[in-house]
C-alpha positions, 0 to 999 in steps of 0.5 A: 482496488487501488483506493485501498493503497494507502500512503506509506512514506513518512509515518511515525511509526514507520511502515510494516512490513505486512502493510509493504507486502499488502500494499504490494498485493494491491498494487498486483491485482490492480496490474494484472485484473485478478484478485487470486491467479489461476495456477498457471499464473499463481508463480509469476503473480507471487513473484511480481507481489515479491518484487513490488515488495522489495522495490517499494522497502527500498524506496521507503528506505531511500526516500528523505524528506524535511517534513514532519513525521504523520502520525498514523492516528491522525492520518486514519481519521481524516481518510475516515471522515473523507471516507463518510463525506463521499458515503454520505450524499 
């Protein structure tokens, strides 16, 4: 699941919102070995999406770097050809 997670930091432009929150899902499901809770566990998983969210916005805010900006075309391409390079033994 985690191999879907992609790099949010640095992106011109910069991440969205949505790509924050599915990031945040991701990061959930990994944690908790579900892909949907049960409606025992469905408040506490939201509430975890939530605060990953949040944590993760303020690190993107807060993080400073010198490097360049990536750019999000270029950084598809290569995860696309790293991609077929595993798939295609």
């Amino acid at each position: 699941m985690c191999r879907n997670i992609k790099s949010l930091a640095n992106l011109e432009p910069p991440a969205t919102e949505e790509e924050i929150r599915a990031a945040a899902l991701q990061y959930v499901r990994k944690v908790s070995g579900v892909n949907k809770p049960s409606k025992a566990n469905e408040a506490a998983f939201l509430a975890a999406v939530e605060a990953v969210t949040t944590a993760s916005t303020t690190l993107l805010a807060l993080l400073k770097t010198n490097a360049p900006p990536k750019n999000r075309e270029e950084e598809a391409a290569k995860a696309k050809a790293r991609s077929a390079k595993r798939f295609d033994r």
